[in-house]
Every structure is written in structure tokens, then in C-alpha cells.
N, CA, C and O atoms as CSV, one atom per row, in Angstrom:
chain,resi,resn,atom,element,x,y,z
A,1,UNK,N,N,157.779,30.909,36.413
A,1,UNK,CA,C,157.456,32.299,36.719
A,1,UNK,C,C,158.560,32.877,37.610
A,1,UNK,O,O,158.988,32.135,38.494
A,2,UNK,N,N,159.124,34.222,37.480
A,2,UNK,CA,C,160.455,34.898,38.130
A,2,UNK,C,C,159.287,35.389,39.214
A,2,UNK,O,O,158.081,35.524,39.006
A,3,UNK,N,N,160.149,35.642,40.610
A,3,UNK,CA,C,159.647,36.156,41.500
A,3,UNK,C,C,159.256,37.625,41.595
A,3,UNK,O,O,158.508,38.023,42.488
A,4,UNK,N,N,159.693,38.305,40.802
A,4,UNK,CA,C,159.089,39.574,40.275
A,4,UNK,C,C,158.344,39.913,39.214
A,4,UNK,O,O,158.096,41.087,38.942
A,5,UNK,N,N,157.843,38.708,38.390
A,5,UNK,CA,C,156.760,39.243,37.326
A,5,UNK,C,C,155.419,40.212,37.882
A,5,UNK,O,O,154.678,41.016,37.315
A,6,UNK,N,N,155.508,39.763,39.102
A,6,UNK,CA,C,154.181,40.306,39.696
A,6,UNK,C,C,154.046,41.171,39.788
A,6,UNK,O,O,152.870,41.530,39.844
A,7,UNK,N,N,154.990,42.082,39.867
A,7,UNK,CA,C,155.447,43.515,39.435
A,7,UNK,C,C,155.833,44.510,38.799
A,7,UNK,O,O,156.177,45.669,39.027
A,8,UNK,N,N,155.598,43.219,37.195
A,8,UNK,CA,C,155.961,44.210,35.974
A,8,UNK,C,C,155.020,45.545,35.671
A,8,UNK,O,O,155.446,46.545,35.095
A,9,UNK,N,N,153.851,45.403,36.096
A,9,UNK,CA,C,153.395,46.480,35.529
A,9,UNK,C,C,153.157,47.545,36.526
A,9,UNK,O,O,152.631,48.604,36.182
A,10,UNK,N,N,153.624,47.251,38.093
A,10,UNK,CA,C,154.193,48.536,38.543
A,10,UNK,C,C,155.446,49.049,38.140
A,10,UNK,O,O,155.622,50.267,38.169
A,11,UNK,N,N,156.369,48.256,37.756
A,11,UNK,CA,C,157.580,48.749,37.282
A,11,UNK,C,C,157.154,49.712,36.081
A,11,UNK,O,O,157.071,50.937,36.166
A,12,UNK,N,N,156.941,49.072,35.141
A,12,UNK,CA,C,156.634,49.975,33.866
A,12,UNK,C,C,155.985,51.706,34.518
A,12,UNK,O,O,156.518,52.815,34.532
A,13,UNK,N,N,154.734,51.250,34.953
A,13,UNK,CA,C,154.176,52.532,35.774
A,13,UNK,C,C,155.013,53.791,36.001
A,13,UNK,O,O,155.033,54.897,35.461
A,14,UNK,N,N,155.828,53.112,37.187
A,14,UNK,CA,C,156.981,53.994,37.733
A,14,UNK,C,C,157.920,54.538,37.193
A,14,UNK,O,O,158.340,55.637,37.555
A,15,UNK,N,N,158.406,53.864,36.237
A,15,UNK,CA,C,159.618,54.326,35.554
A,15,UNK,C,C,158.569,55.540,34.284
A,15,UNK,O,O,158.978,56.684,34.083
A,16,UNK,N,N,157.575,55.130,33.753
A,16,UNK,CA,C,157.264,56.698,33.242
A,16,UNK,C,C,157.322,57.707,34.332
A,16,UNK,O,O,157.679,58.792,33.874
A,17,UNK,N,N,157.075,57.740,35.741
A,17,UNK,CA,C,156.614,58.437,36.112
A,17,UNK,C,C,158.123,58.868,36.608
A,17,UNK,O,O,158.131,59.973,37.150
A,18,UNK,N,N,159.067,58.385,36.550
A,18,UNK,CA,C,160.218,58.579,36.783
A,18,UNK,C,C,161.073,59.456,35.569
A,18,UNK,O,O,161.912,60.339,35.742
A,19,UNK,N,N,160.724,59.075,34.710
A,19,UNK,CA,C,160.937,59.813,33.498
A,19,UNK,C,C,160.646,61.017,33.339
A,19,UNK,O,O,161.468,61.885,33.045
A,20,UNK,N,N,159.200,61.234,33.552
A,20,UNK,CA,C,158.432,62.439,33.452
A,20,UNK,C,C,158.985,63.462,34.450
A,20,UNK,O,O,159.462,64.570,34.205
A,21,UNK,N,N,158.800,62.785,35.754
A,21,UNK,CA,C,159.039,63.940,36.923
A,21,UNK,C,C,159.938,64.976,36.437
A,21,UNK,O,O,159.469,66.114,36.425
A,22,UNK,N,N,161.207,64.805,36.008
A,22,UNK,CA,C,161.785,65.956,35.776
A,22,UNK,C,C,161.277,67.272,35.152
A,22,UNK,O,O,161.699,68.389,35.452
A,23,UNK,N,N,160.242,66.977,34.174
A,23,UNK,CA,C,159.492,67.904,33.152
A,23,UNK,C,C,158.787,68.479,34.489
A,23,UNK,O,O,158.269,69.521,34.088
A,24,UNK,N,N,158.490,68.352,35.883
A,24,UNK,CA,C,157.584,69.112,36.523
A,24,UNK,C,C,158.484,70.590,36.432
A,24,UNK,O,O,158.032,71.680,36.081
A,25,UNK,N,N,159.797,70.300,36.830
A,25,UNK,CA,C,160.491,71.545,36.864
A,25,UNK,C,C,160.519,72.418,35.403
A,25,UNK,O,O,159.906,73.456,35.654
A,26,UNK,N,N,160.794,72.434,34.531
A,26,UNK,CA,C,159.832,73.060,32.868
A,26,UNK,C,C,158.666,73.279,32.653
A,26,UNK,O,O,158.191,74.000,31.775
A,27,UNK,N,N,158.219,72.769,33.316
A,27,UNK,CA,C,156.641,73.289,33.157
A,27,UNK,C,C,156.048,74.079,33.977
A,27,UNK,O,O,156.720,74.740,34.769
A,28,UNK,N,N,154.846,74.154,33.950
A,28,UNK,CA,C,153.721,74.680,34.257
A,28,UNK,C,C,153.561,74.608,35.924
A,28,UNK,O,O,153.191,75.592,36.565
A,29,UNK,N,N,153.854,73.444,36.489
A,29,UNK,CA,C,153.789,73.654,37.854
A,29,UNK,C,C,152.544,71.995,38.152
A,29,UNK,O,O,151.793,71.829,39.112
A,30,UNK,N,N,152.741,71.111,37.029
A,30,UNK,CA,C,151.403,70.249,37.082
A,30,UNK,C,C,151.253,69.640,38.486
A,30,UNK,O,O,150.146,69.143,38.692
A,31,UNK,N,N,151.894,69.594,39.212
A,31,UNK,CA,C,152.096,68.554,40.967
A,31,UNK,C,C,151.477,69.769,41.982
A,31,UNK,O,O,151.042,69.577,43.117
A,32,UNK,N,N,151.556,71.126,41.242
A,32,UNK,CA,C,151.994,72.379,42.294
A,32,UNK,C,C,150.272,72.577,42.319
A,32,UNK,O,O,149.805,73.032,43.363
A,33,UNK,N,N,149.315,72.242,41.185
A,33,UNK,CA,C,148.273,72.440,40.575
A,33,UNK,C,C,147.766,71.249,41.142
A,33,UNK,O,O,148.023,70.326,40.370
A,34,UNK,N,N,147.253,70.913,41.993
A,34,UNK,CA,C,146.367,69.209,42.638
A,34,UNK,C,C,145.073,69.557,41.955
A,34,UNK,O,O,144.890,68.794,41.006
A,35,UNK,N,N,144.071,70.479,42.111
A,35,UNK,CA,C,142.772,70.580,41.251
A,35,UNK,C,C,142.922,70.422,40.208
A,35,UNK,O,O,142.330,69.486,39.671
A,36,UNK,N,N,143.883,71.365,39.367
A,36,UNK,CA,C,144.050,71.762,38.210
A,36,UNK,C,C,144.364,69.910,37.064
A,36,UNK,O,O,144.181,69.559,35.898
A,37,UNK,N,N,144.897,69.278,38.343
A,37,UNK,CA,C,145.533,68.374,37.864
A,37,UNK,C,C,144.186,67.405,37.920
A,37,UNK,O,O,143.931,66.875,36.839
A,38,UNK,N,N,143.477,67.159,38.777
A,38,UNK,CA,C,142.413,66.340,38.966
A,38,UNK,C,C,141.263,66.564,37.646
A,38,UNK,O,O,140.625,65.787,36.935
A,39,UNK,N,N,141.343,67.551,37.713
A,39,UNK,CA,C,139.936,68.379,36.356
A,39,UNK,C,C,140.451,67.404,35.226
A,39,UNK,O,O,139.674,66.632,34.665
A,40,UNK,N,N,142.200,67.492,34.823
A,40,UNK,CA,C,142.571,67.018,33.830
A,40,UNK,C,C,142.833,66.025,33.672
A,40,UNK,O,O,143.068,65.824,32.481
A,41,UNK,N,N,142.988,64.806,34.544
A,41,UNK,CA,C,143.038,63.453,34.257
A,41,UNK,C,C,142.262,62.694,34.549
A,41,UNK,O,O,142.391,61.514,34.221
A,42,UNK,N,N,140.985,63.237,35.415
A,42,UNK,CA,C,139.865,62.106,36.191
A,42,UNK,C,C,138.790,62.244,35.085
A,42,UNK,O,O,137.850,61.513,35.399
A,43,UNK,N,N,138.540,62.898,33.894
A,43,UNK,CA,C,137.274,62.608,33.376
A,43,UNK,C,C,138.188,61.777,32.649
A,43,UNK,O,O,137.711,60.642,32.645
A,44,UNK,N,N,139.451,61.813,31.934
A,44,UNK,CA,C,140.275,60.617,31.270
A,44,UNK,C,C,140.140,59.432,31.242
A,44,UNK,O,O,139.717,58.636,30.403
A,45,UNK,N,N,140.881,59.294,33.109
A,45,UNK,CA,C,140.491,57.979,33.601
A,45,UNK,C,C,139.218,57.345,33.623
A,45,UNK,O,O,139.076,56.188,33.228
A,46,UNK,N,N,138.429,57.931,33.995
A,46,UNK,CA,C,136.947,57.208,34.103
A,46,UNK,C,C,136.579,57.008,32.531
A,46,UNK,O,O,135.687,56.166,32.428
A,47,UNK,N,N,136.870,57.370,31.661
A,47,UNK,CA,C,136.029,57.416,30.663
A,47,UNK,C,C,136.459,55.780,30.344
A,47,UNK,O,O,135.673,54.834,30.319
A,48,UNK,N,N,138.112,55.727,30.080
A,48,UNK,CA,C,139.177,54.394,29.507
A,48,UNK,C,C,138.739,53.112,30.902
A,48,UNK,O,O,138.737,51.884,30.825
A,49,UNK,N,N,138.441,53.920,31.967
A,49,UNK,CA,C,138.209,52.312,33.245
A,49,UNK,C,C,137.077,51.901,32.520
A,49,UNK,O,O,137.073,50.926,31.767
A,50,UNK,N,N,136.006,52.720,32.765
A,50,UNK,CA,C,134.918,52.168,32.042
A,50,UNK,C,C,134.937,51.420,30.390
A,50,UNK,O,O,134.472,50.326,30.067
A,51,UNK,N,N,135.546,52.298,29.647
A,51,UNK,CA,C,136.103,51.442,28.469
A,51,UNK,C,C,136.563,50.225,28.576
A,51,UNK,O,O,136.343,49.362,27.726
A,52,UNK,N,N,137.251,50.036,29.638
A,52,UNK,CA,C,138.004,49.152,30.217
A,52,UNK,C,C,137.282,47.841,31.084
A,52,UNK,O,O,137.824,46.756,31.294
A,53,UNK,N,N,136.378,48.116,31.372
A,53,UNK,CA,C,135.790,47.099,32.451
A,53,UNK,C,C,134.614,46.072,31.430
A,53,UNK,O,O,134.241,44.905,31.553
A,54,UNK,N,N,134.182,47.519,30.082
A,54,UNK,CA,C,133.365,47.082,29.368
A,54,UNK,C,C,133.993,45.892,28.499
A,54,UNK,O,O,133.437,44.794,28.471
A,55,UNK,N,N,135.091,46.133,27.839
A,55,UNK,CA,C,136.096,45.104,27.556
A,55,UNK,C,C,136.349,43.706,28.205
A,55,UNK,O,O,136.153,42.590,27.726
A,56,UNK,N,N,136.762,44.014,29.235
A,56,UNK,CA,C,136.558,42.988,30.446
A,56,UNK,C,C,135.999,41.901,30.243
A,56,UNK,O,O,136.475,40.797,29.979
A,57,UNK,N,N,134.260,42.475,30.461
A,57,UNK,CA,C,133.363,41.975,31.389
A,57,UNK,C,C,133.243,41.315,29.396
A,57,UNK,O,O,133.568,40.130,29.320
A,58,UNK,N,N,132.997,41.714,28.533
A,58,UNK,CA,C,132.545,41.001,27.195
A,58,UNK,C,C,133.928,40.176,26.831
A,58,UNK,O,O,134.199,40.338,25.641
A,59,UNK,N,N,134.751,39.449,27.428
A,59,UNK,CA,C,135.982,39.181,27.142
A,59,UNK,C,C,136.628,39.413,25.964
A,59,UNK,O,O,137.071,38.502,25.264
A,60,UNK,N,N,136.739,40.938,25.613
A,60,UNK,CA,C,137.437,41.313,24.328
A,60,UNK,C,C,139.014,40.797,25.010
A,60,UNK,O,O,139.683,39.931,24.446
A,61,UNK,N,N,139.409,41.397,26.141
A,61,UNK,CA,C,141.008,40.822,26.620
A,61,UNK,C,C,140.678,41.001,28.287
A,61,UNK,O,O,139.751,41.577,28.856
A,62,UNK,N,N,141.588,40.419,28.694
A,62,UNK,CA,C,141.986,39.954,30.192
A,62,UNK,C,C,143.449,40.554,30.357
A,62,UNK,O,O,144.303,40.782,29.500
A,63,UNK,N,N,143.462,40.745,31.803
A,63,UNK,CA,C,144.664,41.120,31.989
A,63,UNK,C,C,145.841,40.006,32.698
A,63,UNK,O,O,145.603,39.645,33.851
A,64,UNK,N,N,146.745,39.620,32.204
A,64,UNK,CA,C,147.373,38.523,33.092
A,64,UNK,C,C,147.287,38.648,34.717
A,64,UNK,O,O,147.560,39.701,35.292
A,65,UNK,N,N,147.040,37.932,35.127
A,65,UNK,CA,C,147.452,38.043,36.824
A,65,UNK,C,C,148.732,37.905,37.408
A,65,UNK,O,O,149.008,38.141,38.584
A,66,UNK,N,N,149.697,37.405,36.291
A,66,UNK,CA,C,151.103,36.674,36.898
A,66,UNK,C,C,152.009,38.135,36.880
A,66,UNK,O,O,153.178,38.247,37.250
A,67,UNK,N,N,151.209,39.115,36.394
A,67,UNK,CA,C,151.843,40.303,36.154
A,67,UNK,C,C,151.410,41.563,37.029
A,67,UNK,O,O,151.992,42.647,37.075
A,68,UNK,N,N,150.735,41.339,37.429
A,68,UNK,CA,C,149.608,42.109,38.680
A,68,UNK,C,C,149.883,41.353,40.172
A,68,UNK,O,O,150.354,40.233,40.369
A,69,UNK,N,N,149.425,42.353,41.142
A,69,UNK,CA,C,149.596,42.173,42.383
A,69,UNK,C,C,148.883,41.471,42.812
A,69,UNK,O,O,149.132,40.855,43.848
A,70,UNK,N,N,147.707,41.339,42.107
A,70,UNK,CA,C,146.846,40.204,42.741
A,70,UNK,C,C,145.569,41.540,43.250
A,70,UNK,O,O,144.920,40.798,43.987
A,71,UNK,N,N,145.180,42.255,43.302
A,71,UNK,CA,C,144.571,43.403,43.847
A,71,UNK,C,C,143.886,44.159,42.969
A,71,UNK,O,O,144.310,45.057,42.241
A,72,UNK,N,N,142.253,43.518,43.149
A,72,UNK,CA,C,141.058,44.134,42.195
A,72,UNK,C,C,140.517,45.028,42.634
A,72,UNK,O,O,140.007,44.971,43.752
A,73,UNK,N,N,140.474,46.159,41.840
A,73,UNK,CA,C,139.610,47.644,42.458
A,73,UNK,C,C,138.368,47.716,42.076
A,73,UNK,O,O,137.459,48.311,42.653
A,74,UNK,N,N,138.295,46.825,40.640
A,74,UNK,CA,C,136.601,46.631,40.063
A,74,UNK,C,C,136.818,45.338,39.761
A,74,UNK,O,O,137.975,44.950,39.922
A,75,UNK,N,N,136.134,44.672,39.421
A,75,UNK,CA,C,135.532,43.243,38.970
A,75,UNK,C,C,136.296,43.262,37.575
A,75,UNK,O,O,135.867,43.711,36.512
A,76,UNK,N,N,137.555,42.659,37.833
A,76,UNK,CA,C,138.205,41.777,36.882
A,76,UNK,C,C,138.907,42.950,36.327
A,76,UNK,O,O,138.821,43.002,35.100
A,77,UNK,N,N,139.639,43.994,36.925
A,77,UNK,CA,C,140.716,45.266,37.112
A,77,UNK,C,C,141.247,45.136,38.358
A,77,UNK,O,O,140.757,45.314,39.473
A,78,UNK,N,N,142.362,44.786,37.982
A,78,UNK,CA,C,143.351,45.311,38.696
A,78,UNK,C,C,143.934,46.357,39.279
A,78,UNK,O,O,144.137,47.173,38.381
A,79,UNK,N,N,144.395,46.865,40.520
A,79,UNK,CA,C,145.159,48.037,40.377
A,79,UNK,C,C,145.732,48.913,40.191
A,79,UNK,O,O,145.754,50.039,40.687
A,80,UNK,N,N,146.427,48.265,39.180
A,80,UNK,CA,C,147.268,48.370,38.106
A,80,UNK,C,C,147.064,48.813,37.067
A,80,UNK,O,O,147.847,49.538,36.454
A,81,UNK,N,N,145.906,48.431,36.667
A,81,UNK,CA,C,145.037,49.051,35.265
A,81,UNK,C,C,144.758,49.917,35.172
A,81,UNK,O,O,144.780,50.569,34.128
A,82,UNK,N,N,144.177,50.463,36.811
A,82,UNK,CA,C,143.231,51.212,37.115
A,82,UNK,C,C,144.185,52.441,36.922
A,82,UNK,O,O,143.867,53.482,36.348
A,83,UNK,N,N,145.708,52.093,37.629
A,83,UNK,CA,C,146.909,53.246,37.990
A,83,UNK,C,C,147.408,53.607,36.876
A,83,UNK,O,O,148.229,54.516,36.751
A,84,UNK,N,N,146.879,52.814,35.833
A,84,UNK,CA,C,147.898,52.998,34.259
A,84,UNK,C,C,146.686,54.325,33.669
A,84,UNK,O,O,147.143,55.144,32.871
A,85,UNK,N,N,145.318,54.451,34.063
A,85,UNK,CA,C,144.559,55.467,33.824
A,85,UNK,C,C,144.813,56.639,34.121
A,85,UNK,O,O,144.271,57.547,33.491
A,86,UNK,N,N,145.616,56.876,35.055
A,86,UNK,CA,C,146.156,58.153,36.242
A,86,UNK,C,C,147.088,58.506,35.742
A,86,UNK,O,O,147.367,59.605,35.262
A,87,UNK,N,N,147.697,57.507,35.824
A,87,UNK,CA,C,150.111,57.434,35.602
A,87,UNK,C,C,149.738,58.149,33.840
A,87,UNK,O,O,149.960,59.335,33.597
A,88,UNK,N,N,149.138,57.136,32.736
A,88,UNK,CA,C,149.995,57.155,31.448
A,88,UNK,C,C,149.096,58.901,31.021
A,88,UNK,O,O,149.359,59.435,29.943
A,89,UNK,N,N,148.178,59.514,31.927
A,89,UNK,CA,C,147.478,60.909,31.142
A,89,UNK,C,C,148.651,61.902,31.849
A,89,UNK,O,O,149.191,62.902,31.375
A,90,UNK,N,N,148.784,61.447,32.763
A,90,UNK,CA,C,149.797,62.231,34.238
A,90,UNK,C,C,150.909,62.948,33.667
A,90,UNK,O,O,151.239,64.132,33.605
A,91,UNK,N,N,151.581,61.373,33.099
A,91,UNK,CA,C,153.195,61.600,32.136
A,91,UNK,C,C,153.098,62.792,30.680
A,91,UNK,O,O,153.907,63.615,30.251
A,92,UNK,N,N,151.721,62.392,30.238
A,92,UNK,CA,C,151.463,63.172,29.101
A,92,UNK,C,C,150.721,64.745,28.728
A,92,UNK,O,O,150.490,65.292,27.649
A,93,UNK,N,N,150.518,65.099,29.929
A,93,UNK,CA,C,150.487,66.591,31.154
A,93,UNK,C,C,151.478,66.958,31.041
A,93,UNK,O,O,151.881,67.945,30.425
A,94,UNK,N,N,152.329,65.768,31.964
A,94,UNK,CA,C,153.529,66.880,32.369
A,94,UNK,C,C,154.359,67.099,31.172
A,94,UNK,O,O,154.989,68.146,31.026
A,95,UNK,N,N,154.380,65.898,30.095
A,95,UNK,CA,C,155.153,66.106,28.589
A,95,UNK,C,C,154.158,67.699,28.073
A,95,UNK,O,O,154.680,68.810,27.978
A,96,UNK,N,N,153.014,67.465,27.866
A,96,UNK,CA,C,152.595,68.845,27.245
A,96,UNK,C,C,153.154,70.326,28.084
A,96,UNK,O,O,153.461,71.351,27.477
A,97,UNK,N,N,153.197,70.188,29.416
A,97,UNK,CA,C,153.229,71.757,30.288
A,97,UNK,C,C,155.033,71.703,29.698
A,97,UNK,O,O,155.509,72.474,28.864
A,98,UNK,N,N,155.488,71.014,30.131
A,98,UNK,CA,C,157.512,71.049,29.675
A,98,UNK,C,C,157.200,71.923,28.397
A,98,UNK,O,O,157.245,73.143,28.238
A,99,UNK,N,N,156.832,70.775,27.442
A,99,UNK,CA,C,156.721,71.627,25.963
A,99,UNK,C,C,156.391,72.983,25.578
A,99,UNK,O,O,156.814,73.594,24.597
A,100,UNK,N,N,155.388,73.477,26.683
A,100,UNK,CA,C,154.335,74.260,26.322
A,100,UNK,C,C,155.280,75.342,26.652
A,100,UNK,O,O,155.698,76.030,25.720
A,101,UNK,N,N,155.710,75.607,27.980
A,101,UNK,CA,C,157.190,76.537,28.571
A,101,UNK,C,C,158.489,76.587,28.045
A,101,UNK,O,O,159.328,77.485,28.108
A,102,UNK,N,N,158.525,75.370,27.464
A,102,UNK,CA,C,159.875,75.125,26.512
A,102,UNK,C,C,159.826,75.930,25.337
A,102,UNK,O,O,160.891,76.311,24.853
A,103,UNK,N,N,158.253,76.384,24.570
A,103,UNK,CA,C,158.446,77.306,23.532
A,103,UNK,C,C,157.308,78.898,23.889
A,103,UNK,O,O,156.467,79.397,23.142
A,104,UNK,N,N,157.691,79.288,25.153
A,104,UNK,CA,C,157.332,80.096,25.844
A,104,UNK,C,C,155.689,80.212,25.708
A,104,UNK,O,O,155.224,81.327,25.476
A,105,UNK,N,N,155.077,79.431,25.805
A,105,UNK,CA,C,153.191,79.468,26.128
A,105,UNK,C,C,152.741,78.994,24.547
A,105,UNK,O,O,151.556,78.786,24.287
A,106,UNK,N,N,153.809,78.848,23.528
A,106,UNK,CA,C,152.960,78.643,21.953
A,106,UNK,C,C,152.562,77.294,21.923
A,106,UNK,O,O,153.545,76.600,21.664
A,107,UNK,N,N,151.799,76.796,22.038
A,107,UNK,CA,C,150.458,75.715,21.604
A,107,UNK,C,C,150.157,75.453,20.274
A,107,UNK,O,O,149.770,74.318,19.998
A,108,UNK,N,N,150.242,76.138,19.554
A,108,UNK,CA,C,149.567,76.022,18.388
A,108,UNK,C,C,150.180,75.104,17.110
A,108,UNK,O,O,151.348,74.912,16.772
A,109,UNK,N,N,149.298,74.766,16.714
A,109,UNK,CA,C,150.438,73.505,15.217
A,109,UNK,C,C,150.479,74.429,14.269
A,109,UNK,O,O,149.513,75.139,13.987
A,110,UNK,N,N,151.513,74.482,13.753
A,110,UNK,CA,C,151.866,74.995,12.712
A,110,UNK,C,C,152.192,74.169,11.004
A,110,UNK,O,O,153.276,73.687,10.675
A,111,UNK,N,N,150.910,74.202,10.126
A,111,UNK,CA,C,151.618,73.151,9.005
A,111,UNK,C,C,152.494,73.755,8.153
A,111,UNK,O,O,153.073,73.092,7.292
């Protein structure tokens, strides 16, 4: 085991969120928006933790530990898991608000 596996999946984490940040400036203002931002990723998260714990607890999958900090927020979740609920809707916010300003407010699909 490398002395930093334990940290792969904060690494991964970060570096989307490193990625993304720039799109705050194109967009919408998603960091500038803390409610706006909470409304939109906390019914997310809770819905996938819970998805998530349910998984768990029926051992559909486990999460390695050699890859985690060692630091359970629920019974057999990690931190990490929990942060990948927050981080991976977060990145995909701030990808939609960039986009959304990038073609001046149009939303709509076009086939």
C-alpha cells in the first residue's frame, strides 16, 4: 500500500472541484447563491446517501478503506462518500450555470 492511497478519493474530489471552480466566474453566481445552492444539492445528496447506506448495509458494495481516511459519518460511509454527494452535484451546477450564460439564459434542447 503507497502512503497516499488513503487519499485517493479526496484527491479525485478536489480536482473536480478544481476544475469546475473556474465556471463560477461564467455563470450564474452558484458560490455567490449559498441558499440557492443548498435547495439544489441537499435533496440530491440525501436522496443517493440514503441510496447509499441502503446498498451498504445489504452488501450490494463496500467501499475500500485503504482509499478513505478512515472517517465514518454513517455506519459503513465514509466521509468521502458522503463529500462525493455534495462535490460530484456541485461540479454539475456549476457545469449547467457556465453553460446556461455561455448561451445567454437558453436552456432548452433543441432536436
Amino acid at each position: 500500500m503507497e502512503p497516499t492511497d488513503h487519499l485517493h478519493y479526496l484527491l479525485v474530489l478536489a480536482a473536480c472541484l478544481a476544475v469546475t471552480l473556474p465556471l463560477e466566474f461564467l455563470g450564474a453566481g452558484v458560490y455567490r447563491r449559498p441558499r440557492r445552492l443548498v435547495r439544489a444539492v441537499l435533496p440530491a445528496a440525501a436522496l443517493f446517501a440514503g441510496w447509499d447506506l441502503a446498498a451498504i448495509a445489504g452488501g450490494v458494495w463496500h467501499i475500500d478503506p485503504r482509499y478513505t481516511l478512515g472517517v465514518y459519518v454513517l455506519p459503513g460511509m465514509p466521509l468521502e462518500e458522503l463529500l462525493f454527494f455534495v462535490v460530484i452535484p456541485l461540479c454539475g451546477l456549476l457545469t449547467f450555470e457556465a453553460v446556461r450564460a455561455t448561451l445567454g439564459g437558453r436552456t432548452e434542447v433543441r432536436a
